[in-house]
C-alpha positions as CSV (number, residue, x, y, z in Angstrom):
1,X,-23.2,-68.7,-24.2
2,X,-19.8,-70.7,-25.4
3,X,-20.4,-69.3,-29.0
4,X,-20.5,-65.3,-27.6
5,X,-17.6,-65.7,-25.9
6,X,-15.6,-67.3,-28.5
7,X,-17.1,-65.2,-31.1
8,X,-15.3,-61.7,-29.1
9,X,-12.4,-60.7,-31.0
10,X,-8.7,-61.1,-29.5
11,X,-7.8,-57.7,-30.3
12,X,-10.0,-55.1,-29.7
13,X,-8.7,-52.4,-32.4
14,X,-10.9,-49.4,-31.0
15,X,-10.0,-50.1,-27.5
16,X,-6.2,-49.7,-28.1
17,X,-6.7,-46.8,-30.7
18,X,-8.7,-44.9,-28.0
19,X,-6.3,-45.7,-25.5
20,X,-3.0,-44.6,-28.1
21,X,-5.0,-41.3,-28.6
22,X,-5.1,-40.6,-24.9
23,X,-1.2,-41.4,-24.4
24,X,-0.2,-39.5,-27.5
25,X,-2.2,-36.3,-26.1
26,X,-1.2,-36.1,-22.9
27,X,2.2,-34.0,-24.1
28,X,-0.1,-32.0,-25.8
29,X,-2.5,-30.7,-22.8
30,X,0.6,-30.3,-20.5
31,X,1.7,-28.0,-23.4
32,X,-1.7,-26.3,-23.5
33,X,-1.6,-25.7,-19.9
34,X,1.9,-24.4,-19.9
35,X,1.2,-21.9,-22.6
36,X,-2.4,-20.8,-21.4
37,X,-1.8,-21.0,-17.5
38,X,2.0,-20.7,-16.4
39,X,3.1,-18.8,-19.0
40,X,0.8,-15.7,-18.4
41,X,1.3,-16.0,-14.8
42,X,4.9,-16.0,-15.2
43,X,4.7,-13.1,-17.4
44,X,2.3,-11.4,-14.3
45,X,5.2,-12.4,-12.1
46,X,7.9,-10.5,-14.3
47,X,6.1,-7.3,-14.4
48,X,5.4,-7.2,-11.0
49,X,8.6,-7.7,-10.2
50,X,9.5,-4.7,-12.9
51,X,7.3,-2.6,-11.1
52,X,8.5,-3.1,-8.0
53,X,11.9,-2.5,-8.4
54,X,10.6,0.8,-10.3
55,X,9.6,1.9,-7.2
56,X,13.2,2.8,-6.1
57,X,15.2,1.9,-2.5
58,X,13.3,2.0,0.7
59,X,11.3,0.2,2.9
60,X,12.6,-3.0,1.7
61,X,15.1,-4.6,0.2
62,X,15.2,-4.5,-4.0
63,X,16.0,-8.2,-4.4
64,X,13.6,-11.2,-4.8
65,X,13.3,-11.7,-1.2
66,X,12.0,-8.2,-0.7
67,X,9.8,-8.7,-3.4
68,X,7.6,-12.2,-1.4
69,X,7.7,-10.1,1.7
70,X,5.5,-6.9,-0.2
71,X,3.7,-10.0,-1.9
72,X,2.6,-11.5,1.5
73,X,1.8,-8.4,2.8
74,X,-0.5,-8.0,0.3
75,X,-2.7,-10.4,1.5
76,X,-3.5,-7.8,4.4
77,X,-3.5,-4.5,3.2
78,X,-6.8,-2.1,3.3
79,X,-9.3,-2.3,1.1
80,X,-10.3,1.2,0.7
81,X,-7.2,3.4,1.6
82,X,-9.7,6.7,1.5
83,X,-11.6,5.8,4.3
84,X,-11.1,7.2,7.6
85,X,-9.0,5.7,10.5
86,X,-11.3,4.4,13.4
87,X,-11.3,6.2,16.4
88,X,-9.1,4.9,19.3
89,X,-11.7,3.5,22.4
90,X,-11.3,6.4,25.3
91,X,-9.2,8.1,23.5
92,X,-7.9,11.4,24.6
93,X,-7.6,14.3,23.3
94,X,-11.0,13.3,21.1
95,X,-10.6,16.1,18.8
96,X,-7.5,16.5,16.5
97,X,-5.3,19.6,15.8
98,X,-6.3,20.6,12.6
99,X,-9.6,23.0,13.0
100,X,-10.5,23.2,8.8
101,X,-8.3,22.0,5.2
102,X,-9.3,23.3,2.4
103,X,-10.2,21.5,-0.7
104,X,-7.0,20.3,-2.7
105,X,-8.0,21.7,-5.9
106,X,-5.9,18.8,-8.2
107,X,-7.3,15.0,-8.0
108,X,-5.2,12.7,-6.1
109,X,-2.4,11.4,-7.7
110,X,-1.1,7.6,-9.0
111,X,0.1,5.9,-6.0
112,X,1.5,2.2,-5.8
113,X,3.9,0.1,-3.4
114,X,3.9,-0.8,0.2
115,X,7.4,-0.6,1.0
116,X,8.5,1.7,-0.3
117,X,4.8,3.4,-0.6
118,X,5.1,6.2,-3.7
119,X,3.3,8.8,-5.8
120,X,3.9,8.4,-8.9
121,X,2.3,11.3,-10.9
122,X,1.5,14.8,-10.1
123,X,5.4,15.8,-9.4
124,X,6.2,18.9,-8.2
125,X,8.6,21.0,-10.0
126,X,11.9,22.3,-9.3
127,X,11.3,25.2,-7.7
128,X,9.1,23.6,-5.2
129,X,11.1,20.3,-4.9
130,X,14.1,22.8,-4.2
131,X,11.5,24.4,-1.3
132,X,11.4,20.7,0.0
133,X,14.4,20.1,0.0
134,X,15.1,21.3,3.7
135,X,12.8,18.9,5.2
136,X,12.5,15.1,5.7
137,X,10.6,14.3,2.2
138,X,10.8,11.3,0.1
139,X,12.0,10.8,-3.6
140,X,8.6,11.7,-4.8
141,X,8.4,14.8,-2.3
142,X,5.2,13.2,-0.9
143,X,5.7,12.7,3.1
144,X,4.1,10.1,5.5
145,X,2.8,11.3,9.2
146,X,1.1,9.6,11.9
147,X,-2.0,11.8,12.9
148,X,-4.8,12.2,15.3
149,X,-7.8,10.1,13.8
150,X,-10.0,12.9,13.2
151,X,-6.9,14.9,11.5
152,X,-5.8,12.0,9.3
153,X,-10.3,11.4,8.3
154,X,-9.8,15.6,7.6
155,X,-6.5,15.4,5.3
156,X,-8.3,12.3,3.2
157,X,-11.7,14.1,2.9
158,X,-10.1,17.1,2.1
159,X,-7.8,15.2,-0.9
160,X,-4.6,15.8,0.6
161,X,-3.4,12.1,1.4
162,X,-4.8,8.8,1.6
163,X,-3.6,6.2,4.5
164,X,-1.1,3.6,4.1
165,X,-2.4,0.3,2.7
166,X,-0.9,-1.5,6.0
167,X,-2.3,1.2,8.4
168,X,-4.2,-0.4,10.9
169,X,-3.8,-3.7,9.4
170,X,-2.7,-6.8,11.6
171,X,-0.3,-8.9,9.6
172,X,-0.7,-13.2,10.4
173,X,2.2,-14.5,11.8
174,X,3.4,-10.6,13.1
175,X,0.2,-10.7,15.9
176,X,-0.1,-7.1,16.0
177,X,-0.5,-3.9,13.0
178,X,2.8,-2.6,11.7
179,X,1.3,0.8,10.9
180,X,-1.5,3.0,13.1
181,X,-4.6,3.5,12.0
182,X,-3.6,7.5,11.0
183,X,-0.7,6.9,9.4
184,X,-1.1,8.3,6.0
185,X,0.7,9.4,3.1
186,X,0.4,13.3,2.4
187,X,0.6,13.8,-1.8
188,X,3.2,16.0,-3.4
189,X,2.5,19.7,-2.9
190,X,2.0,21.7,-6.4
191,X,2.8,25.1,-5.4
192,X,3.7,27.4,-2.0
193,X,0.2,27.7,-1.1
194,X,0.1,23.8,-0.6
195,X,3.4,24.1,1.3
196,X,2.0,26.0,3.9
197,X,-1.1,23.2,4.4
198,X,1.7,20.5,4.6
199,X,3.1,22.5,7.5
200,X,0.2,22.7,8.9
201,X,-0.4,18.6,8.8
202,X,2.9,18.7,9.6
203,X,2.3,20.7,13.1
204,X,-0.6,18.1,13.9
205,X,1.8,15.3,13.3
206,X,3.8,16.4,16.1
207,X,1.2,17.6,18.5
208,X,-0.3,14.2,18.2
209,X,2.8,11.7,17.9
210,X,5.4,13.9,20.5
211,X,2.7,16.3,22.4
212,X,3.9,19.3,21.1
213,X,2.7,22.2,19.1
214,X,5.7,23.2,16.3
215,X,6.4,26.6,15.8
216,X,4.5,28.1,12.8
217,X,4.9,31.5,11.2
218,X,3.1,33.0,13.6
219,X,4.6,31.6,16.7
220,X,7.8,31.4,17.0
221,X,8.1,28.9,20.1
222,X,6.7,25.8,20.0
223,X,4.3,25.2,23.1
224,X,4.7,21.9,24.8
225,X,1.6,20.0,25.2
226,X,0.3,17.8,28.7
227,X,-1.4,15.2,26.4
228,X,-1.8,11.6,27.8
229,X,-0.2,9.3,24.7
230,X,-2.4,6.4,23.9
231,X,-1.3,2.9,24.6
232,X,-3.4,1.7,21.5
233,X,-1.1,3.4,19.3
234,X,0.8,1.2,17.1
235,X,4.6,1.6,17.0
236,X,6.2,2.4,13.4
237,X,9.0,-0.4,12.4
């Protein structure tokens, strides 16, 4: 027993060699991980950012801060913004405005953003941007409406918008949705024919958010409406 433990060297060479190694690599993971993990991620970061403030003013502010309040509200946003708002429990009228849509004959556009929400593709020209001019449209001359469930399932399944990624959506730490369930965004139109179906979206819009009937082309008054307005209905903020 006495002569294995006196024959044990002192200094154990590979012990401290092994244990060198390990100090004199550590600098080298960290630098490993920076270049593999945080830098890529802070590259993501940048370009998000980029695009973001591509998007132009509105809906919230162009400065960092803006930017983590879009990147929290991302955590809530719809999956599937081409599927149809769910009908409001005892809802009244049941039916929407709009009676037929026809097909939009282009795909739908690029669209990106929360706040502000945008097309990005698929502008319309001059002419017709000039033709837009004399109503409430945004920089990309698409539009966003609140409309009857059934109207706002129509204008999706028809191609003419798609809803809002926060539509319906309750947001954690809000306790409520900031957007109702039909609140969509109705693409660009291409040419006067697709005018005349915005005003038309545009007519259910206010039948279902104010209760009235806007004039059209064919009536010159626009009727008033006794429609009971649904509690369920979230307010726009």
């Amino acid at each position: 027993m006495a002569a294995s433990v006196y024959n044990q060297p002192l200094f154990d060479s590979s012990n401290t060699i092994s244990t060198l190694s390990s100090f004199n690599l550590s600098p080298l993971i960290c630098s490993a991980l920076v270049i593999s993990v945080v830098l890529p991620l802070c590259l993501l970061v940048h370009r998000d950012f980029a695009s973001f403030m591509a998007l132009g003013p509105g809906g919230t502010p162009k400065n960092v801060l803006g930017y983590l309040r879009i990147s929290y509200l991302r955590l809530f946003t719809l999956k599937h913004p081409f599927s149809p708002p769910l009908p409001i429990p005892g809802q009244y009228p049941a039916d929407g405005f709009l009676l037929k849509l026809p097909k939009r004959p282009q795909p739908r556009p690029s669209v990106a953003g929360i706040a502000p929400h945008r097309q990005t593709d698929q502008k319309p020209s001059a002419d017709i941007y000039h033709l837009l001019r004399i109503a409430l449209y945004s920089l990309d001359s698409s539009m966003h409406l609140t409309l009857h469930p059934a109207d706002a399932a129509l204008v999706i399944s028809q191609g003419w918008g798609e809803r809002h990624p926060l539509a319906g959506c309750p947001v954690l730490g809000i306790g409520k949705c900031l957007l109702p369930e039909g609140f969509v965004m109705v693409y660009a139109p291409q040419d006067e024919k697709q005018i005349e179906v915005l005003h038309d979206i545009v007519r259910a819009a206010g039948w279902w958010v104010g209760g009235v009937a806007l004039a059209s082309e064919s009536n010159a008054e626009g009727v008033v409406l006794t429609r009971k307005v649904d509690e369920h209905q979230c307010a726009i903020e």
